[in-house]
VOSE-826452 format. One line per field, with one value per atom (N, C-alpha, C, CB): residue number from 1; z, x negated, y; residue in three letters; atom name. Coordinates in steps of 0.1 Angstrom, whole numbers. Glycine has a CB too. Example, Ala and Ser with C-alpha at 12.3 -4.5 7.8 and 13.67 -1.06 7.14 Angstrom:
<nodes>
pos <- c(1 | 1 | 1 | 1 | 2 | 2 | 2 | 2)
w <- c(78 | 78 | 78 | 90 | 71 | 71 | 79 | 57)
u <- c(-132 | -123 | -132 | -113 | -128 | -137 | -129 | -141)
v <- c(-57 | -45 | -33 | -45 | -22 | -11 | 0 | -6)
code <- c(ALA | ALA | ALA | ALA | SER | SER | SER | SER)
site <- c(N | CA | C | CB | N | CA | C | CB)
</nodes>
This chain:
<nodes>
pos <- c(1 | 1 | 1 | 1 | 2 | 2 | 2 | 2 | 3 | 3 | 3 | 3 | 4 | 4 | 4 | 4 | 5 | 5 | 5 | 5 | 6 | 6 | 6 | 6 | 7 | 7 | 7 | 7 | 8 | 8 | 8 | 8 | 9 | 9 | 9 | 9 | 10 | 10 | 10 | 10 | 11 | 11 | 11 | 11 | 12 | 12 | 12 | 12 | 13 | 13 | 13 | 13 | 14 | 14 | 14 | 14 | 15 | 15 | 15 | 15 | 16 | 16 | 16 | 16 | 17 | 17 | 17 | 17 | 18 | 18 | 18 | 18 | 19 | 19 | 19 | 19 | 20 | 20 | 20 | 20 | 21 | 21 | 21 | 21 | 22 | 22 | 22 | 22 | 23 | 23 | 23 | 23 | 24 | 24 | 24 | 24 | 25 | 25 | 25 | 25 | 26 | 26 | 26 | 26 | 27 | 27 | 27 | 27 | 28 | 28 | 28 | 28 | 29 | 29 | 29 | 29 | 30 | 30 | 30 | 30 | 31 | 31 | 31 | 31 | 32 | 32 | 32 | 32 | 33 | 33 | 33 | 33 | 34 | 34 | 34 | 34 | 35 | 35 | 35 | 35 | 36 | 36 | 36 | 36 | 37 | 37 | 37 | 37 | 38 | 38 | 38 | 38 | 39 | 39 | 39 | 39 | 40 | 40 | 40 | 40 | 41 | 41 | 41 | 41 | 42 | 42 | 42 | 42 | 43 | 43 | 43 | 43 | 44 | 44 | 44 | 44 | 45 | 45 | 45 | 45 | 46 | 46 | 46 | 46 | 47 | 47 | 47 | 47 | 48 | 48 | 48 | 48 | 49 | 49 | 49 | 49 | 50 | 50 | 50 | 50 | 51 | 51 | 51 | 51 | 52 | 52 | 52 | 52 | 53 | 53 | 53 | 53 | 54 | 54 | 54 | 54 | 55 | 55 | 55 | 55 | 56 | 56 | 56 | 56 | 57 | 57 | 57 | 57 | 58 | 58 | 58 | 58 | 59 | 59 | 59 | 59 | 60 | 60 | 60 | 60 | 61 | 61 | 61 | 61 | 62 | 62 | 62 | 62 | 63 | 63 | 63 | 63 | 64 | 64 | 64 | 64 | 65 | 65 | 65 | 65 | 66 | 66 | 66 | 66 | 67 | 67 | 67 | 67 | 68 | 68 | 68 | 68 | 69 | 69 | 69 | 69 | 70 | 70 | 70 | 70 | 71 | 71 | 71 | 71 | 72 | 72 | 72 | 72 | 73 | 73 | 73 | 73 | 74 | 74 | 74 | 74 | 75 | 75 | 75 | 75 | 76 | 76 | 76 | 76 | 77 | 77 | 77 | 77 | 78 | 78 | 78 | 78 | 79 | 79 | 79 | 79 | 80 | 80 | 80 | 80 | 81 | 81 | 81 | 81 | 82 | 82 | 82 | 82 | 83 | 83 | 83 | 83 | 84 | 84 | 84 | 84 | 85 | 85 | 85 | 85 | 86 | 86 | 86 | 86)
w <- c(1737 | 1733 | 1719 | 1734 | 1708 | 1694 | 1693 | 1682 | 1701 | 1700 | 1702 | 1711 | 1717 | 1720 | 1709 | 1733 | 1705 | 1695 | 1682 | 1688 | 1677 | 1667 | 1668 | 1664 | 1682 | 1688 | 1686 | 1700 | 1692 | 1690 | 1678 | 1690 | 1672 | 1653 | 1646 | 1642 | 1648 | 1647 | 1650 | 1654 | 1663 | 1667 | 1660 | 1685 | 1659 | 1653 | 1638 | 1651 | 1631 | 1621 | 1612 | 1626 | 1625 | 1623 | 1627 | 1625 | 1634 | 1637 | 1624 | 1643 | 1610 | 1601 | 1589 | 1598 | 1586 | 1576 | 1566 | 1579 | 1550 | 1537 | 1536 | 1526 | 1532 | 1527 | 1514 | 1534 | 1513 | 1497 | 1496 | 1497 | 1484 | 1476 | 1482 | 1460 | 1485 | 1484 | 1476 | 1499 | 1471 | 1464 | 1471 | 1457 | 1467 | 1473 | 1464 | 1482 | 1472 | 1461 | 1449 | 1467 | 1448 | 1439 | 1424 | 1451 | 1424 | 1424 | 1419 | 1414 | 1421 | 1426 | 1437 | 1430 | 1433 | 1446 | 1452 | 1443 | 1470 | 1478 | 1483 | 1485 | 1489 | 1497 | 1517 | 1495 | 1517 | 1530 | 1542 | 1530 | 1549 | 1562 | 1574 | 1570 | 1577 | 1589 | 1600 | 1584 | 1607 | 1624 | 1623 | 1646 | 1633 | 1639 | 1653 | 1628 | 1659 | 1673 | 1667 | 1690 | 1672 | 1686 | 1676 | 1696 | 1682 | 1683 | 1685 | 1689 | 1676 | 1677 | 1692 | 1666 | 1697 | 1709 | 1708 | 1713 | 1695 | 1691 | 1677 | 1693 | 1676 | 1661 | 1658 | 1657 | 1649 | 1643 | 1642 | 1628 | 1643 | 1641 | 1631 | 1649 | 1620 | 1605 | 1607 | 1600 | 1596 | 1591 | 1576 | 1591 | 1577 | 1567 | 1570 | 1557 | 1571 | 1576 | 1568 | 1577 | 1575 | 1573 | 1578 | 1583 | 1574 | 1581 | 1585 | 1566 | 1596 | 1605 | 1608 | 1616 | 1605 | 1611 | 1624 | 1605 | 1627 | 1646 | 1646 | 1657 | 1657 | 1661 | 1664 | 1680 | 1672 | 1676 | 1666 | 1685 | 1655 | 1644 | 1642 | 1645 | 1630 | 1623 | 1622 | 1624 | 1621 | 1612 | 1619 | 1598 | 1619 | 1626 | 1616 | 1640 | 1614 | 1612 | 1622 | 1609 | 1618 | 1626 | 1617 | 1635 | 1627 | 1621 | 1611 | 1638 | 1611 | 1606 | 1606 | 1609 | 1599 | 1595 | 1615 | 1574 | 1616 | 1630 | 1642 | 1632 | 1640 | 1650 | 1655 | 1643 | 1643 | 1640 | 1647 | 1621 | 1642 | 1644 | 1662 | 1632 | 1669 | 1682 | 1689 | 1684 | 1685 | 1693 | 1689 | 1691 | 1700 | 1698 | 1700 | 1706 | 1700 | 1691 | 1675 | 1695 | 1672 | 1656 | 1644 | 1653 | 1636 | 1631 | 1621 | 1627 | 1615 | 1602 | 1597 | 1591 | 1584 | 1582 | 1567 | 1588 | 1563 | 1542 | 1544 | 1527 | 1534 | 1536 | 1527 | 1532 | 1538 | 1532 | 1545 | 1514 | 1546 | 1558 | 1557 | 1565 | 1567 | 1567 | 1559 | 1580 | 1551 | 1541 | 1552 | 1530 | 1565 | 1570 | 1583 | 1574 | 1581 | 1590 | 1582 | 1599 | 1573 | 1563 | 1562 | 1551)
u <- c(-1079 | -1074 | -1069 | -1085 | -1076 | -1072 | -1058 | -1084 | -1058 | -1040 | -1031 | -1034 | -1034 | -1023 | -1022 | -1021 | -1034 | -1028 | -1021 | -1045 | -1025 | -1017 | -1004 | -1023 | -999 | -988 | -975 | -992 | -982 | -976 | -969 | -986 | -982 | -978 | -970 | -993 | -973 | -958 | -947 | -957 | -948 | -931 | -926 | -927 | -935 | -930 | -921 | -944 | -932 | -932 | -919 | -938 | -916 | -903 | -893 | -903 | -890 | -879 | -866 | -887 | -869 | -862 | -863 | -865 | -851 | -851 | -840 | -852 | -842 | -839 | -824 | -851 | -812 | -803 | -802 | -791 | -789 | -778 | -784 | -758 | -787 | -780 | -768 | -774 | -771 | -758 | -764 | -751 | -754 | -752 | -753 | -739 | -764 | -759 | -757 | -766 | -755 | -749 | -759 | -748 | -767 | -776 | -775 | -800 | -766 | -761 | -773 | -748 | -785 | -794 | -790 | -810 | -798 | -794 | -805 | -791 | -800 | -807 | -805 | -806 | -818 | -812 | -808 | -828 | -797 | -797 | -805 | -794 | -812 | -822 | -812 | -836 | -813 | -806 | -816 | -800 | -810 | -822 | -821 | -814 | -831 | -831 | -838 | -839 | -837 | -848 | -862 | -838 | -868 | -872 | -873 | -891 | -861 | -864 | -877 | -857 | -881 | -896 | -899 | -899 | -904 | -911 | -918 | -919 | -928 | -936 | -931 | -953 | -930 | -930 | -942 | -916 | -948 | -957 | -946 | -964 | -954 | -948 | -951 | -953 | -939 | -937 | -923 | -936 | -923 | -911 | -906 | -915 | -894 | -888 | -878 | -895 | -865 | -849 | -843 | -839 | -839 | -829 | -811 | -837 | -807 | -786 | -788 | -768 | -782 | -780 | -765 | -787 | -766 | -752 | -750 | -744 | -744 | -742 | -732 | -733 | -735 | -727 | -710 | -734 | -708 | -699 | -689 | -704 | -694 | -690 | -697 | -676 | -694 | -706 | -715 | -709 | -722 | -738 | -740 | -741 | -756 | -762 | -780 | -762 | -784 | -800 | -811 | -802 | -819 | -832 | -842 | -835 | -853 | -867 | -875 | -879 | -871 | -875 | -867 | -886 | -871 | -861 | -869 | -865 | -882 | -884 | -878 | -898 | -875 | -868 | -855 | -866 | -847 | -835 | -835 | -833 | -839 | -841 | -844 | -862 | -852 | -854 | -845 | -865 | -833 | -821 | -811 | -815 | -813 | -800 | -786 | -800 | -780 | -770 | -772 | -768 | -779 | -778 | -779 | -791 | -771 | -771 | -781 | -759 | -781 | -790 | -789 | -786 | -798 | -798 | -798 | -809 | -800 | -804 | -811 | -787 | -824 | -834 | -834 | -848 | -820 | -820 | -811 | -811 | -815 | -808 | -791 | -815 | -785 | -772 | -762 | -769 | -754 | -748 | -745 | -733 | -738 | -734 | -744 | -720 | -752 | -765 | -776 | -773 | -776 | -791 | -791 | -796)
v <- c(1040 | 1053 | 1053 | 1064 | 1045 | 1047 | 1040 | 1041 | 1025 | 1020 | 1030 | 1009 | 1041 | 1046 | 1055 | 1052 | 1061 | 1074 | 1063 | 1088 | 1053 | 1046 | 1041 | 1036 | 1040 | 1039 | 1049 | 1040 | 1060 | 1073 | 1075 | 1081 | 1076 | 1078 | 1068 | 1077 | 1058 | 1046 | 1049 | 1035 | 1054 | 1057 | 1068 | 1062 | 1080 | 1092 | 1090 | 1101 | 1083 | 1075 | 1069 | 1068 | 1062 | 1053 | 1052 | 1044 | 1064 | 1073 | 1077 | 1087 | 1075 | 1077 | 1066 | 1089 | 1061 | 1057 | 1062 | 1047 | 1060 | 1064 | 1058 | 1060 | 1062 | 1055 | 1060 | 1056 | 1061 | 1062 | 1075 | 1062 | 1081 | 1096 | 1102 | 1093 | 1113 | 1123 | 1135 | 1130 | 1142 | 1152 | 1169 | 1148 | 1176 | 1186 | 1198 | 1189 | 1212 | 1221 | 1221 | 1237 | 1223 | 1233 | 1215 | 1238 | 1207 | 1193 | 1184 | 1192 | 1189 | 1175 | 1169 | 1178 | 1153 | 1143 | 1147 | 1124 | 1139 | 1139 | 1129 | 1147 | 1124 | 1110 | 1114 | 1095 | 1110 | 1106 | 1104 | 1098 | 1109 | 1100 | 1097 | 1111 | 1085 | 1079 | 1077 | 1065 | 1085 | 1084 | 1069 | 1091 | 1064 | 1049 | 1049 | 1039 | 1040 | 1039 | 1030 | 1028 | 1035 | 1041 | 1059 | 1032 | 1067 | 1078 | 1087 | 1079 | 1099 | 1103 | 1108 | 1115 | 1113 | 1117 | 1127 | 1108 | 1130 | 1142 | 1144 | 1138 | 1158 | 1162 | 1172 | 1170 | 1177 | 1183 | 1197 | 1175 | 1208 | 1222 | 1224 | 1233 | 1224 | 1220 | 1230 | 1200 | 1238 | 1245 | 1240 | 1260 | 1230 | 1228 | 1220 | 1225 | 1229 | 1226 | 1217 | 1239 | 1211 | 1199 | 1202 | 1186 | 1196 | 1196 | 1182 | 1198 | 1180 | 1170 | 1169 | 1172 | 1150 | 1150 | 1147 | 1141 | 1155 | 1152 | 1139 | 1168 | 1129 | 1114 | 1118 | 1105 | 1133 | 1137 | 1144 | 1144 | 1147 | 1154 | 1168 | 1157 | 1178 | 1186 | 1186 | 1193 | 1196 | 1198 | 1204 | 1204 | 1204 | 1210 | 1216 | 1201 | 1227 | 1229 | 1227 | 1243 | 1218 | 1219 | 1221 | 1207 | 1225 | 1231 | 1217 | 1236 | 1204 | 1197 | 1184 | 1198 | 1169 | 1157 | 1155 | 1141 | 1155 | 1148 | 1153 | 1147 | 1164 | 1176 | 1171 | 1191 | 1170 | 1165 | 1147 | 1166 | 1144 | 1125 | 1126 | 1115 | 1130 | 1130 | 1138 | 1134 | 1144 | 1144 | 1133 | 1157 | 1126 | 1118 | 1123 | 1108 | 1130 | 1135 | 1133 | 1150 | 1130 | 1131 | 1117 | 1141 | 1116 | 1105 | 1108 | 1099 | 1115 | 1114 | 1125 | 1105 | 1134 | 1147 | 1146 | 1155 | 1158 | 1159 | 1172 | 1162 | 1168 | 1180 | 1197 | 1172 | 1197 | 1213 | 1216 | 1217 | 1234 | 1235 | 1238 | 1248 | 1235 | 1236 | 1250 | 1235 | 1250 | 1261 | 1270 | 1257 | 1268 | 1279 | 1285 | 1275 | 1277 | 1283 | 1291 | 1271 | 1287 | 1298 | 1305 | 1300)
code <- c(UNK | UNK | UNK | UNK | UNK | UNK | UNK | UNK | UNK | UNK | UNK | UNK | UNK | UNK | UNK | UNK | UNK | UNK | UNK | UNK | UNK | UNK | UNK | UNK | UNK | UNK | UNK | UNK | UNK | UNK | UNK | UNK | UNK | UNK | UNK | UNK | UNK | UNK | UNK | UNK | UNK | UNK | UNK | UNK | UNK | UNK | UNK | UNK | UNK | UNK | UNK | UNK | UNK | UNK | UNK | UNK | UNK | UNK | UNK | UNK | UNK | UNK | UNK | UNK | UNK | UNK | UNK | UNK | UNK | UNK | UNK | UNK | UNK | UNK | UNK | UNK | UNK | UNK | UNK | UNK | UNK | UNK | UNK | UNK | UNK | UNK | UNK | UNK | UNK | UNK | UNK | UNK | UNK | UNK | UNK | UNK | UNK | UNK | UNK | UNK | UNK | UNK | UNK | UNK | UNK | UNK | UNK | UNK | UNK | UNK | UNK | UNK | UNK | UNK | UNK | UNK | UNK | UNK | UNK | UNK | UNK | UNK | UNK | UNK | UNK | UNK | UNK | UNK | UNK | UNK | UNK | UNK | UNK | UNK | UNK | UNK | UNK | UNK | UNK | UNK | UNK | UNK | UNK | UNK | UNK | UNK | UNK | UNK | UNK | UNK | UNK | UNK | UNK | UNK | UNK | UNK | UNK | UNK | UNK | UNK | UNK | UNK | UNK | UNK | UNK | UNK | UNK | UNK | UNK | UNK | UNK | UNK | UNK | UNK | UNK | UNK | UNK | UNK | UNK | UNK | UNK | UNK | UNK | UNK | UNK | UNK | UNK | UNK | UNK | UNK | UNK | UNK | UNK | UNK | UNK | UNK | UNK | UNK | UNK | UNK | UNK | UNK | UNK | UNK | UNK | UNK | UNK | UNK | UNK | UNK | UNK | UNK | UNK | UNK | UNK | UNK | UNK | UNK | UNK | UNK | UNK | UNK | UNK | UNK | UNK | UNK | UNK | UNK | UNK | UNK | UNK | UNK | UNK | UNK | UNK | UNK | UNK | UNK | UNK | UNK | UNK | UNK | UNK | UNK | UNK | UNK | UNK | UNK | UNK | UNK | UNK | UNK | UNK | UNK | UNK | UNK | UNK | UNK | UNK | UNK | UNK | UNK | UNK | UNK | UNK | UNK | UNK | UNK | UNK | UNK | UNK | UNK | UNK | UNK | UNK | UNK | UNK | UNK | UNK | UNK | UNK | UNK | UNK | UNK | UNK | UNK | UNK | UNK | UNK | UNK | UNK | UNK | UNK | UNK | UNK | UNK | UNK | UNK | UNK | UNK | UNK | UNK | UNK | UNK | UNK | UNK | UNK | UNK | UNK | UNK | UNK | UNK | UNK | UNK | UNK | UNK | UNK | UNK | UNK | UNK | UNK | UNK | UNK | UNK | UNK | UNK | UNK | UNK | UNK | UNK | UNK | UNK | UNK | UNK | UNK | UNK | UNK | UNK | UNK | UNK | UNK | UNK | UNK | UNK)
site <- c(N | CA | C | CB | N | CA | C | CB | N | CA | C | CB | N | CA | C | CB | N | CA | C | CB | N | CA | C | CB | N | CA | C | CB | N | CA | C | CB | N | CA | C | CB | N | CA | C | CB | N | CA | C | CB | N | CA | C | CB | N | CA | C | CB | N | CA | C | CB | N | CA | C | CB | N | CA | C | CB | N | CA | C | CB | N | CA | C | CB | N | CA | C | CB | N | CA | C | CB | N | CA | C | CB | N | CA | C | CB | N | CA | C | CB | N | CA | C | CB | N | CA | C | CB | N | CA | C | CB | N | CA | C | CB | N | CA | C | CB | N | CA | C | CB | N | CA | C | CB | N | CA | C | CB | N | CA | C | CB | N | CA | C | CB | N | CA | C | CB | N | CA | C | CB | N | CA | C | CB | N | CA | C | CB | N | CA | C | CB | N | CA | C | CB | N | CA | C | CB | N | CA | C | CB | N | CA | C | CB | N | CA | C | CB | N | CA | C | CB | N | CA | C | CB | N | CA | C | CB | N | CA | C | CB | N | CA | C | CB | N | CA | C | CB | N | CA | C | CB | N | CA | C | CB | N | CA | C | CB | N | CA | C | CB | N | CA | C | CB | N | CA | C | CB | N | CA | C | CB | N | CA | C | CB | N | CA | C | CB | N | CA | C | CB | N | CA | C | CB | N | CA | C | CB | N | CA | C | CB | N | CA | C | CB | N | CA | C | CB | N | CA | C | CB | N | CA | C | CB | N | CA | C | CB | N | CA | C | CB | N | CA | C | CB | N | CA | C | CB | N | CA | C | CB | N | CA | C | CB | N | CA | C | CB | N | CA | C | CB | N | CA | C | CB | N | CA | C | CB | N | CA | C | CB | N | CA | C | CB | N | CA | C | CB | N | CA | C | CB | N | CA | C | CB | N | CA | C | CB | N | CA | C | CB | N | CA | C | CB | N | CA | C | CB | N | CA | C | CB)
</nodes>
């Protein structure tokens, strides 16, 4: 039982990784999160919006970076919610 739950939490885990800086309004940097696989599976009910870049083109807000990362539509996000969604 303890592998699977350590399992779990791995995948959730490692669903994101850190790139470059970008810039946002308020003009602190932010860094970039780039989804990766293995995509999450479980997120924690956590409120703090992120903008996501969708694969297809635009932005999108989700309730969190793991929320975001476990739709695959999405390449990667910045942890603030999107300007025209807030």
């Amino acid at each position: 039982m303890k592998k699977i739950v350590m399992a779990i939490m791995a995948a959730g885990l490692s669903g994101c990784l850190v790139s470059a800086p970008t810039t946002i309004p308020n003009g602190k940097a932010a860094a970039q999160v780039d989804c990766s696989n293995p995509r999450p599976m479980v997120c924690t009910m956590e409120y703090r919006p992120v903008c996501a870049s969708l694969l297809a083109g635009g932005e999108k807000t989700y309730a969190s970076g793991c929320n975001a990362c476990a739709d695959i539509a999405v390449s990667g996000y910045l942890p603030q919610a999107c300007e025209d969604q807030q």
